[in-house]
C-alpha positions as CSV (number, residue, x, y, z in Angstrom):
1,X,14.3,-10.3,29.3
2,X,17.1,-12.8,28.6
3,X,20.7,-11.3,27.5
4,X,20.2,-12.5,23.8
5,X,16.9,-10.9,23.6
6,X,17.5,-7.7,25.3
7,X,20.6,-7.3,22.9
8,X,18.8,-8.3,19.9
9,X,15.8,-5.8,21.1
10,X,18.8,-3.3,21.6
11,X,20.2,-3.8,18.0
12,X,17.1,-4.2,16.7
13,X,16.0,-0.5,18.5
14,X,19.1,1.4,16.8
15,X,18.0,-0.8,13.6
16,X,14.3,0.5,13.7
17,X,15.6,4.5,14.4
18,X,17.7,4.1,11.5
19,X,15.0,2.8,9.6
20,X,13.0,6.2,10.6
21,X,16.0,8.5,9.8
22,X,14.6,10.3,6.9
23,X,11.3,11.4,10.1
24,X,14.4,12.1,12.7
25,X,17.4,13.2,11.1
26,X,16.5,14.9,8.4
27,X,13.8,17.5,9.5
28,X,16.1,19.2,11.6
29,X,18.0,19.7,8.2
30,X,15.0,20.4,6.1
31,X,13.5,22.8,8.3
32,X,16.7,25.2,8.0
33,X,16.5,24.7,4.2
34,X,13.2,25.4,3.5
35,X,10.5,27.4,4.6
36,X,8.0,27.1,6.8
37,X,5.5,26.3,4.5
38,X,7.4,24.0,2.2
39,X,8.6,22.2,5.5
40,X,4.4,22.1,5.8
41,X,4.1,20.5,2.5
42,X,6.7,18.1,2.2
43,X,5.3,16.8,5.9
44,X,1.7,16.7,4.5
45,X,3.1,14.5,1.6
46,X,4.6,11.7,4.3
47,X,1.2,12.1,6.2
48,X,-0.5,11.3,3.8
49,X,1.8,8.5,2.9
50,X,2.0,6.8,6.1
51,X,-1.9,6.5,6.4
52,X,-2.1,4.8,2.8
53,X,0.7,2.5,3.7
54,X,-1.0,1.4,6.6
55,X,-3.9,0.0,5.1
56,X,-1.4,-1.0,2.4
57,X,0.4,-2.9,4.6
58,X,-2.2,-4.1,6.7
59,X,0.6,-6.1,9.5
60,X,1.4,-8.5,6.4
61,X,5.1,-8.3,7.2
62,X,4.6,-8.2,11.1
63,X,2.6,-11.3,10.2
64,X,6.2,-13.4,9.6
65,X,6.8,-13.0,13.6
66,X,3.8,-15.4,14.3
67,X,3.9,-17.2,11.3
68,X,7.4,-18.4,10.7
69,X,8.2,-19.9,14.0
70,X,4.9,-22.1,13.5
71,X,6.0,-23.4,10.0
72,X,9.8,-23.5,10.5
73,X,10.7,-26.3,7.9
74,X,8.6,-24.2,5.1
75,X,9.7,-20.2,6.0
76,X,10.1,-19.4,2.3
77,X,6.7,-20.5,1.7
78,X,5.1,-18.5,4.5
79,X,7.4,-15.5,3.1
80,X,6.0,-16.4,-0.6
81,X,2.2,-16.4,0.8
82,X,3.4,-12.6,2.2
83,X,4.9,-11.1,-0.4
84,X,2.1,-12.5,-3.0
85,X,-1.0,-10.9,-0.6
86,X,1.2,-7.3,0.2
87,X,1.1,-7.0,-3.5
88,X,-2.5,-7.8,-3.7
89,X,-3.7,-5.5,-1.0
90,X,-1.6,-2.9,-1.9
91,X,-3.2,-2.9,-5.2
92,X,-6.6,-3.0,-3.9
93,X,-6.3,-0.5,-1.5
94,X,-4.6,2.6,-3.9
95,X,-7.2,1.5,-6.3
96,X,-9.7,1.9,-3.8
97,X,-8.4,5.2,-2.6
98,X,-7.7,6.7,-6.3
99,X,-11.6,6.2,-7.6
100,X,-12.7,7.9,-3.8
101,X,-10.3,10.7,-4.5
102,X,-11.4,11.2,-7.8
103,X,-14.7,11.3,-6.4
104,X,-14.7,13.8,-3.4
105,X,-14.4,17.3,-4.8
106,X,-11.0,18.4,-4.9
107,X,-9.6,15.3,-4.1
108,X,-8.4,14.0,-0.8
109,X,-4.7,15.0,-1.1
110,X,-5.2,17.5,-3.6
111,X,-2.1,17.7,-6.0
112,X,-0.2,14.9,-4.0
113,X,-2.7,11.5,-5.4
114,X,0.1,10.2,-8.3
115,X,3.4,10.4,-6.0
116,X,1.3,9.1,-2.9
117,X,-0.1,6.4,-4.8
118,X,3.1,5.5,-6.5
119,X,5.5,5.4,-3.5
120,X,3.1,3.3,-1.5
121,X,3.1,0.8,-3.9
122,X,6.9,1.2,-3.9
123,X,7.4,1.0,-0.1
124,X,5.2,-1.8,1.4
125,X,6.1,-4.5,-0.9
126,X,8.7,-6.9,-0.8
127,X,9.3,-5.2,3.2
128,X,9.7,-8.1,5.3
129,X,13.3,-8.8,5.7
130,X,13.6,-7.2,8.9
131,X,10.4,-9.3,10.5
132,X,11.8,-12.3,8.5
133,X,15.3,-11.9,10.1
134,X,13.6,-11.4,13.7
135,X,11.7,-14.7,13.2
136,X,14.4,-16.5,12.2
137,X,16.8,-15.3,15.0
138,X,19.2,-14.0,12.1
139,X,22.3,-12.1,13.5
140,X,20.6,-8.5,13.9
141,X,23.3,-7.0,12.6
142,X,22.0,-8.2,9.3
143,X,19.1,-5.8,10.4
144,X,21.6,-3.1,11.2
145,X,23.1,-3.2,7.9
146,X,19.6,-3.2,5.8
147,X,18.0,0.0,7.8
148,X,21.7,1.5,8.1
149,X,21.8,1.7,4.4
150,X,18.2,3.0,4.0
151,X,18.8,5.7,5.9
152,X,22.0,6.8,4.4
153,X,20.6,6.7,1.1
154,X,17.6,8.4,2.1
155,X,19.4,11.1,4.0
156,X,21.7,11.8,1.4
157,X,19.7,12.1,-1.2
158,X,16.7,14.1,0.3
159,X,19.4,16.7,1.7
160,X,20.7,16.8,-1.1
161,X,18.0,17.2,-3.6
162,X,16.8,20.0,-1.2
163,X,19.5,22.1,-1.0
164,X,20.1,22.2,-4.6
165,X,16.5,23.1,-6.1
166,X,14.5,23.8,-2.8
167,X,11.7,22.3,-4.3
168,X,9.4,19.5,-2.6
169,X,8.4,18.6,-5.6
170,X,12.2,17.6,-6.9
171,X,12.2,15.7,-3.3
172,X,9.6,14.2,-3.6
173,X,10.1,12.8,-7.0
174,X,13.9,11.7,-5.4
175,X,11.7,9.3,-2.9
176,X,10.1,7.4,-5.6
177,X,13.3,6.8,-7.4
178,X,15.0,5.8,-4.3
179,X,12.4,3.0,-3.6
180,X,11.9,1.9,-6.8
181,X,15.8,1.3,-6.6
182,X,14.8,-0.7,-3.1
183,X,11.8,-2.8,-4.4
184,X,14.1,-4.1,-7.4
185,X,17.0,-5.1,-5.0
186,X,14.8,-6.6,-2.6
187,X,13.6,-8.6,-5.5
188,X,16.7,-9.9,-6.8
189,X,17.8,-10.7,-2.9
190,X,14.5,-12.9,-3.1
191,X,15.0,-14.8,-6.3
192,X,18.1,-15.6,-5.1
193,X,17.6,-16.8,-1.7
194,X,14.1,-18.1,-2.2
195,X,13.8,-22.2,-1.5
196,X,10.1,-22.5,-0.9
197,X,9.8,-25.4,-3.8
198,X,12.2,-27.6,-1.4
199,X,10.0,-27.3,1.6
200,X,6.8,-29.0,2.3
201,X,3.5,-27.4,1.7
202,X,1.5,-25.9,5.0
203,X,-1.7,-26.2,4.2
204,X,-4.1,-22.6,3.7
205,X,-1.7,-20.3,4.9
206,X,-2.7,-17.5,2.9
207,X,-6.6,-17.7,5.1
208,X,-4.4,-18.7,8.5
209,X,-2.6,-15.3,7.4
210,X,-6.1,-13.4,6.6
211,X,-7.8,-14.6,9.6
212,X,-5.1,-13.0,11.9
213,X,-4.0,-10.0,9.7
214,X,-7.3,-8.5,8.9
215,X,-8.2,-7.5,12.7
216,X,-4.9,-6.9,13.4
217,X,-4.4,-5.2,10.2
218,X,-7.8,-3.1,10.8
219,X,-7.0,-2.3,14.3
220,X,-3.2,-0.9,13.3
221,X,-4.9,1.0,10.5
222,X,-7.6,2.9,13.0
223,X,-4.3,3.7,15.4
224,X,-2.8,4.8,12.6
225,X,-5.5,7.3,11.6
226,X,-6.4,7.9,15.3
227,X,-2.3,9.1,15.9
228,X,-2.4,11.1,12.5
229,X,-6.2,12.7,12.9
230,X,-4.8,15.7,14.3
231,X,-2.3,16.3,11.9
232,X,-4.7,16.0,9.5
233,X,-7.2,17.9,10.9
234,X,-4.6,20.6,11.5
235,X,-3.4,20.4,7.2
236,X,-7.1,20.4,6.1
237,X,-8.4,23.5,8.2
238,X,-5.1,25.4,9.4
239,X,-3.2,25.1,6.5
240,X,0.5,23.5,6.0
241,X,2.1,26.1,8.3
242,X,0.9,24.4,11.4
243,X,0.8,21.3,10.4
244,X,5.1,22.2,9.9
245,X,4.8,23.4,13.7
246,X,2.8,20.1,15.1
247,X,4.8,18.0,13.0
248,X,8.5,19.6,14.9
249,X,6.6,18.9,18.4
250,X,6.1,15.3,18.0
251,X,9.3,15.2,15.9
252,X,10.4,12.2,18.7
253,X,7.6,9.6,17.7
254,X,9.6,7.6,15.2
255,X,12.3,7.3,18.3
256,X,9.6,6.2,20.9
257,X,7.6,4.1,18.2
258,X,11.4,2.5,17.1
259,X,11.9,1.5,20.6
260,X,8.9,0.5,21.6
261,X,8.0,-1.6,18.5
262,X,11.6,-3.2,18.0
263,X,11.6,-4.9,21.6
264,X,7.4,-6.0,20.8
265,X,9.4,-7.8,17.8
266,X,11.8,-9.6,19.4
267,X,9.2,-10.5,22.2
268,X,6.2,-12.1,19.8
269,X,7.7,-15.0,18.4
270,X,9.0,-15.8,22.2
271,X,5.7,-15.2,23.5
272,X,4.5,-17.8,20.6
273,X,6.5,-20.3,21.3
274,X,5.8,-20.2,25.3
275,X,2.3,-19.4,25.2
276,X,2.0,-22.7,23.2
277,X,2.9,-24.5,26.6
278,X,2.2,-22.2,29.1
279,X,0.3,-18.6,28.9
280,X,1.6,-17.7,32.8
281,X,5.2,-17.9,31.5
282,X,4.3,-15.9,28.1
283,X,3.1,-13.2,30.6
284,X,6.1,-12.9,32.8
285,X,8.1,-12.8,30.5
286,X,5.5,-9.7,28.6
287,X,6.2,-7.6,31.9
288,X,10.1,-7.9,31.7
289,X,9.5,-6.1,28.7
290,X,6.9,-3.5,29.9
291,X,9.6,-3.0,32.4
292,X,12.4,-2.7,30.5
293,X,10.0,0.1,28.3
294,X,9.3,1.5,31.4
295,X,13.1,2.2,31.8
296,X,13.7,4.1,28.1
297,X,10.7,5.7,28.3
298,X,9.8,6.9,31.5
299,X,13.2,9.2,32.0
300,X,13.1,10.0,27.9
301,X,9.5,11.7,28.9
302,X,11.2,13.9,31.9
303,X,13.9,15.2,30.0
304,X,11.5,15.8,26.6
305,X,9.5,17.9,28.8
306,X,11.6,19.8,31.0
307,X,13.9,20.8,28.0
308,X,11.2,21.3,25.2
309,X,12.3,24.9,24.8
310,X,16.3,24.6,23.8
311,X,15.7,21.1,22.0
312,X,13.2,23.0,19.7
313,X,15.2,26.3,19.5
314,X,18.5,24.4,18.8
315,X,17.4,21.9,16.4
316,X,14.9,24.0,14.3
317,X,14.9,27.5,15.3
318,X,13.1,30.5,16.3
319,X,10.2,30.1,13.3
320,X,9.3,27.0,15.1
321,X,8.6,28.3,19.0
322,X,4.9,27.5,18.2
323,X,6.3,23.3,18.7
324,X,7.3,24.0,22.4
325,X,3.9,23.3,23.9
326,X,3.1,20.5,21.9
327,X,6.4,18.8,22.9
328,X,6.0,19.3,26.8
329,X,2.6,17.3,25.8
330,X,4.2,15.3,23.7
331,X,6.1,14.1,26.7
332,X,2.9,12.3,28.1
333,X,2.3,10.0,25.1
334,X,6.1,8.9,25.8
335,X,5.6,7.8,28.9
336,X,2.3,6.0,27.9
337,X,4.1,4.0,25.2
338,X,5.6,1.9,27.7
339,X,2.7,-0.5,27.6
340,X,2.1,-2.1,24.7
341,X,-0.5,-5.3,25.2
342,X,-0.9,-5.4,21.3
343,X,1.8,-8.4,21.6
344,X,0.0,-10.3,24.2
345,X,-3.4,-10.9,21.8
346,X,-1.0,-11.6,18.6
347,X,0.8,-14.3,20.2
348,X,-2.8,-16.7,20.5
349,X,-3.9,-15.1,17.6
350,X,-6.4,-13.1,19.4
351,X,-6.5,-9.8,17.2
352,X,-10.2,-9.6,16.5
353,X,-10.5,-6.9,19.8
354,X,-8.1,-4.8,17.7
355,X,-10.6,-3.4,16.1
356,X,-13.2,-2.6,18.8
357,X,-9.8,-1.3,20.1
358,X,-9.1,0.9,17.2
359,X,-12.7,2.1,16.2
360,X,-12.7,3.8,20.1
361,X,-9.3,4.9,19.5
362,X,-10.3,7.0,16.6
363,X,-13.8,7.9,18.1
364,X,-12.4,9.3,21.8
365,X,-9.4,11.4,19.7
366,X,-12.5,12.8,17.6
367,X,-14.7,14.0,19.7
368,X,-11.7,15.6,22.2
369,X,-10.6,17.5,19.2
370,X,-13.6,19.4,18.3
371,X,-13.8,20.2,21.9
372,X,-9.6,21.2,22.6
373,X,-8.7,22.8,19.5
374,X,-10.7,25.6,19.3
375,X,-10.0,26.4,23.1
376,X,-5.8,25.5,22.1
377,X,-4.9,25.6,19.0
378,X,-2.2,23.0,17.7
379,X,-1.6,21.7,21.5
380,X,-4.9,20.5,21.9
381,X,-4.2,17.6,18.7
382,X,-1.7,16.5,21.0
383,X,-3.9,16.5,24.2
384,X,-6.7,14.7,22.1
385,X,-4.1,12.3,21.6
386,X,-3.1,11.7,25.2
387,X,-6.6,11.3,25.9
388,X,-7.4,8.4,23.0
389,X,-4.3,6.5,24.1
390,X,-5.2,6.2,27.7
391,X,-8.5,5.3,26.3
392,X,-7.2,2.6,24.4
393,X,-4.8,1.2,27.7
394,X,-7.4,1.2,29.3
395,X,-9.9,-1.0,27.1
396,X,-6.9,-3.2,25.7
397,X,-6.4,-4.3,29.4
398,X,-9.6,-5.4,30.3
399,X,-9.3,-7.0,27.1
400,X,-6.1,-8.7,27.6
401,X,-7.3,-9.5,31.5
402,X,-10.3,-11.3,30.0
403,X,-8.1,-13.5,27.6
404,X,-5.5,-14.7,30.0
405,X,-8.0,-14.8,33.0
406,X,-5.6,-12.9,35.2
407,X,-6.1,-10.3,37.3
408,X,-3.1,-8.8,38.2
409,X,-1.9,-7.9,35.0
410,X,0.6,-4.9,35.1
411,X,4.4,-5.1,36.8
412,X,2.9,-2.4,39.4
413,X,5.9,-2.8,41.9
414,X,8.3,-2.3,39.1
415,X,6.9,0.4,37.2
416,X,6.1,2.7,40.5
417,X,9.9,2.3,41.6
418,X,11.1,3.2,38.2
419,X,8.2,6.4,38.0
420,X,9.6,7.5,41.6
421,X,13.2,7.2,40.3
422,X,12.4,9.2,37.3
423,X,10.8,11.6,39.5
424,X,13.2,12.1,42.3
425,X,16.1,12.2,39.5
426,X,14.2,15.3,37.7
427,X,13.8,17.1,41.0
428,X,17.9,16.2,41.8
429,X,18.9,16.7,38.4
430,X,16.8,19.5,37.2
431,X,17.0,21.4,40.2
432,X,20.8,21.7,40.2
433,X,21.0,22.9,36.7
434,X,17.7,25.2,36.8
435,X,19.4,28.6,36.2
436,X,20.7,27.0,32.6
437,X,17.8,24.9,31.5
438,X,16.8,27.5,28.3
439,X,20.2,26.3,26.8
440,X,21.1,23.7,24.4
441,X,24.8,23.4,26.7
442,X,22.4,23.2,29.7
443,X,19.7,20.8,28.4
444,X,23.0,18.5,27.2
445,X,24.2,18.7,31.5
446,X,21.3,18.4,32.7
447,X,20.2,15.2,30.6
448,X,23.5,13.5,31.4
449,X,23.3,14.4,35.1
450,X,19.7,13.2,35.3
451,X,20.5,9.8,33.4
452,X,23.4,9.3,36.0
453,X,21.2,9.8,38.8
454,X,18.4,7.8,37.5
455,X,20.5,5.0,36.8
456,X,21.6,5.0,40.5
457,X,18.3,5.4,42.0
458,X,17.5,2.5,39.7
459,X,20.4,0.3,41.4
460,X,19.5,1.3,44.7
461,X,15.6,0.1,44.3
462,X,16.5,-3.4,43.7
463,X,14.8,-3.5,40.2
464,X,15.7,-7.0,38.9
465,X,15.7,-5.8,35.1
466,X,18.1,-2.7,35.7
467,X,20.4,-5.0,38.1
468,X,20.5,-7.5,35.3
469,X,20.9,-4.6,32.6
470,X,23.9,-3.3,35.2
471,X,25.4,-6.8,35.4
472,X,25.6,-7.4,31.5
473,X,27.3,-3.9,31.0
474,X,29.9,-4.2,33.9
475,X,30.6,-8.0,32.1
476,X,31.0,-6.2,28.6
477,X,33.3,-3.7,30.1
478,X,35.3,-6.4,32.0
479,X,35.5,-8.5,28.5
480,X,37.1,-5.1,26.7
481,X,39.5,-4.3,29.4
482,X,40.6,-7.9,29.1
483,X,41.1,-7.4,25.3
């Protein structure tokens, strides 16, 4: 990746974590404030939540990172076009889902249909800023700023709601106020920035938009439901309690999905613009990425495992020891996430296969959950889940290969070196701080030591990517010493 992408991608990363603080940050705080059970509940709440605003959604906003750089004299058009179908689904879809739920006996969500409904509506509209700012090659700290201030406000006021009253309810009803609060800034921000009158029409955008959103769209809602089956599996026939312990051992996925999905943003309107000319560049420069992915993720997943004990001790206590397994598997669907081909088919507006993609997705994860958890309990959610996402890799690739007629698709060379460095690191690193790995202090040395000696394995290989990355840093720390 260039040095203005991969510090965009970089900004962009912190940007997308902060934009998932209320999932990181304040769990660990929520979980020593409440119980178990109401931990249980308040999670069940954001599941089902995050499933309704997927279909909500349906990649409208993601849409503005294909469709702006192709209209660039009329962004506040393709913007307008957004914003007006977001509304429009959204309304279809939590109509939709209220008459089913009234339907099914005893609902869907139970007593959670009104404040899910309500702060879906709130959330997905009137969302795109970051997508718009990405398009438009906006200074990201613009982004910074926008998910900095979301976070804080969400932080603060969840916290606080729940250690005053201890009720979910209270926080729950603090969320809809908060975005309500959002969705009328947002609109003001519009109205006053908005210039799509001045620029010249671009033809049927909204069906351009439909024709690529609905597969896409489809296909993100069917991973969505494939990655949240388990949990809600897990609510529906173990109760709230373990859902609370599942939920703490894949407490890391906003972090992984952050970084993952804030560098495939910066990366799809690149790929647009070169795949135009030439589809062998747009690749290349696709397996920079995988390998700079390969490089967060790959030593993220050794340390997640090896220290699953302390980091789920520390952060959320004894009550939770049940998360400990489910982390360590956790750990495998990290270093999966690495590869993400989803931005190769967006940028020729090739999304129909998400679908097929999806529907197998959800199928695989289905079928390996009636058979794992009644032989493991919780765990075996997650190991379903390991199992549909290799699935999916391995479908999305013959998929992808098929598309670009290539055959050697994957930065093999790369990604072994920087799977042996991890390794050999672990082995260096863990081994010399083995008698200390069950503590928090130890976990903290051990992590630092390992990044210190995967970093210089890295060097050592000759990666180009992490010699690159190395260069950039020694000419930022040359440029401050200066100062």
């Amino acid at each position: 990746m260039r040095g203005g992408m991969a510090h965009q991608a970089a900004v962009l990363s912190a940007a997308r974590i902060a934009n998932y603080g209320l999932m990181i940050i304040s769990p660990v705080i929520l979980a020593r404030l409440l119980t178990v059970t109401q931990f249980g509940r308040y999670r069940e709440f954001l599941l089902y939540a995050s499933l309704l605003m997927a279909a909500a959604n349906f990649g409208l906003s993601d849409s503005l990172s294909y469709f702006v750089p192709r209209n660039p004299a009329s962004m506040w058009r393709v913007v307008r076009e957004t914003a007006s179908l977001t509304a429009g689904v959204s309304l279809v879809v939590v109509v939709v889902f209220i008459a089913i739920d009234l339907a099914v006996p005893r609902g869907l969500v139970g007593p959670y249909l009104v404040p899910v409904v309500v702060y879906v509506v709130l959330s997905v509209n009137l969302d795109w800023w970051e997508s718009l700012w990405v398009a438009t090659r906006r200074p990201t700290m613009w982004v910074f700023a926008y998910s900095a201030g979301r976070l804080i406000a969400r932080l603060v006021v969840v916290v606080c709601v729940a250690a005053v009253t201890r009720n979910v309810s209270a926080i729950i009803g603090s969320l809809l106020v908060l975005e309500g609060l959002r969705l009328t800034g947002a609109l003001i921000g519009w109205i006053r920035v908005d210039q799509s009158r001045l620029e010249p029409p671009i033809g049927n955008i909204r069906g351009e938009q439909l024709r690529f959103c609905v597969p896409f769209g489809l296909g993100g809602l069917l991973s969505m439901l494939s990655r949240n089956l388990g949990n809600v599996v897990i609510a529906k026939l173990l109760g709230v309690a373990a859902l609370a312990h599942l939920t703490v051992g894949t407490y890391g996925e906003p972090i992984v999905v952050a970084m993952r999905n804030s560098i495939s943003a910066v990366l799809l309107p690149e790929l647009v613009r070169r795949a135009r000319d030439s589809q062998d560049e747009a690749l290349q420069l696709w397996r920079r990425a995988m390998v700079v992915n390969c490089m967060l993720l790959f030593p993220a997943a050794a340390i997640v495992a090896w220290y699953a004990e302390p980091l789920i001790l520390t952060a959320f206590g004894p009550a939770y020891r049940p998360a400990i397994p489910v982390l360590r598997w956790y750990a495998v669907i990290v270093a999966r996430a690495c590869i993400d081909f989803s931005p190769l088919m967006r940028a020729i507006n090739r999304t129909r296969a998400f679908i097929a993609i999806g529907a197998v997705d959800v199928v695989v994860n289905a079928l390996a959950l009636v058979v794992l958890l009644p032989l493991t309990g919780i765990a075996g959610a997650v190991i379903a889940l390991v199992i549909a996402r290799l699935s999916e890799n391995l479908l999305s690739a013959f998929v992808i290969r098929r598309l670009y007629r290539v055959r050697g698709l994957l930065p093999w060379a790369a990604m072994t070196k920087i799977g042996l460095c991890a390794a050999t690191g672990a082995v260096i690193a863990f081994g010399i701080t083995f008698q200390s790995r069950t503590t928090f202090l130890g976990a903290v040395v051990g992590s630092v030591l390992y990044g210190v000696v995967f970093a210089a394995l890295l060097l050592a290989t000759g990666v180009e990517e992490a010699n690159a990355l190395f260069r950039r840093v020694k000419s930022s720390l040359a440029v401050l010493r200066r100062r």
